[in-house]
N, C-alpha and C positions, 0 to 999 in steps of 0.2 A: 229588826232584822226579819227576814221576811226566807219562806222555805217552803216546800211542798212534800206532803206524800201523797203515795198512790194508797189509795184507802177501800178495802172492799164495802160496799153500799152497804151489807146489813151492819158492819160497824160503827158507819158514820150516821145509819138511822140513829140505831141504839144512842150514840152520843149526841146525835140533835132531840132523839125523846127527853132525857136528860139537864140537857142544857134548858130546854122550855119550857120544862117541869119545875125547874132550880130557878130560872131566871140567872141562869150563869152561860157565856157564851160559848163557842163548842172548842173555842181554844183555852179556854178556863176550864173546861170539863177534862182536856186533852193533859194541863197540864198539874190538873188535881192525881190524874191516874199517874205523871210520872212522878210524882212525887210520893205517890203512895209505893212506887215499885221500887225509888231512889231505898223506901224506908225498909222495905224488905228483900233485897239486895242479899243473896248470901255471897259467900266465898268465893271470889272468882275462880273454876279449875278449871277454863276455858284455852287454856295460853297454846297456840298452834292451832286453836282450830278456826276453820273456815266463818265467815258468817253468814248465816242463816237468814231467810228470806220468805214472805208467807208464798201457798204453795199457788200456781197458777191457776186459774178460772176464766172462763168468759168474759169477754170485753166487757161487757154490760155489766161487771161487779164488782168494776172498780171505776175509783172515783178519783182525779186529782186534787189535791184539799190543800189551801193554799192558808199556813199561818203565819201570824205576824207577832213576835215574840219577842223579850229583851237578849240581849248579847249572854248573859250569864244562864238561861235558859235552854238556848241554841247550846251552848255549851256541857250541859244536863244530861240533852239528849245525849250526843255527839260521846261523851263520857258512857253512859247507860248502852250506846251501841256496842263502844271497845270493853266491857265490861261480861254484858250478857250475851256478845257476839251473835247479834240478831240485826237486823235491819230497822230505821226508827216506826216504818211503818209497822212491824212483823210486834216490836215492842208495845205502841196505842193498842193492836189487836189483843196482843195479851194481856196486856191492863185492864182494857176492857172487860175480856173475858172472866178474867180472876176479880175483879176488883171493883167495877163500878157500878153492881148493883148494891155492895155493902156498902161505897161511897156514898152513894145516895141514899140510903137507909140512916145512916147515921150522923154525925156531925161536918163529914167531910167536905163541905161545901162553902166551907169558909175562905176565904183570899188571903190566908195566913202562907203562902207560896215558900218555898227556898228561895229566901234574896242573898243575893249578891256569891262572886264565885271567885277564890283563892286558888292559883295553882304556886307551890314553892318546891323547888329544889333544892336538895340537900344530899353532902357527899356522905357514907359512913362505910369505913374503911376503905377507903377507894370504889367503892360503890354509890352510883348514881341513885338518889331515892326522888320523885316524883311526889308530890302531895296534894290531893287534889279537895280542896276546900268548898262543901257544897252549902254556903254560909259562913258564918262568922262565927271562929270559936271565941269561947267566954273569955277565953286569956288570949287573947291576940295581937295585944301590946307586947306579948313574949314573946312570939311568931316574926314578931315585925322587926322586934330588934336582935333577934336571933341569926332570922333570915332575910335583911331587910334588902340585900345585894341580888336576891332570886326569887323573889315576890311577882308577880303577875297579877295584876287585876283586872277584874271583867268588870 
């Protein structure tokens, strides 16, 4: 699957330093930072509000950045944006910002990624519940025969 953001230059430097420092590519870099930010994820108490967009600048500081990603990834972000009610661009910015000089510091540089993406519905009390599966839990032989009528896989 294939998508673009509008990406300010000193972010996409910072993540090509990175990437050719690592010998990891800048859509491997891109998608190490969401999944560091999937993992620190608080409480959504965003619900009503608008989403948020980085702020404008000079033509010359933004870059369109064209990735090529699996379907359950695409879906990550897409998730991360209704989430943190930010734009996917505005999100890599934050990642960035927070997170990938310790990325790089430390072990995070492994291709051990979130595979594969579950979404199940389920009614409880006449209430629609959503579930959104960012991997495969442990007991998912439960899940399947529990929910196997509202299962979606990516």
């Amino acid at each position: 699957m294939e998508t673009t953001v509008n990406m300010r230059t000193d972010i996409l430097k910072r993540i090509s330093r990175a990437a050719a420092l690592h010998g990891i590519s800048r859509t491997g870099i891109i998608l190490l930072i969401v999944k560091e930010m999937m993992k620190r994820l608080p409480d959504p108490d965003t619900a009503g509000a608008m989403v948020r967009y980085q702020t404008d600048g000079k033509p010359d500081d933004w870059h369109a950045f064209h990735l090529r990603i699996r379907m359950d990834e695409y879906e990550y972000l897409l998730d991360l944006r209704k989430l943190f009610k930010m734009s996917v661009s505005l999100i890599i910015a934050y990642g960035v910002e927070r997170y990938l000089d310790k990325l790089m510091r430390g072990t995070g540089t492994d291709n051990n990624r979130f595979t594969n993406y579950m979404v199940i519905r389920e009614i409880v009390d006449s209430i629609i519940c959503w579930k959104l599966y960012w991997g495969y839990p442990h007991n998912i032989s439960k899940h399947i025969q529990i929910f196997q009528d509202s299962v979606t896989w990516l």
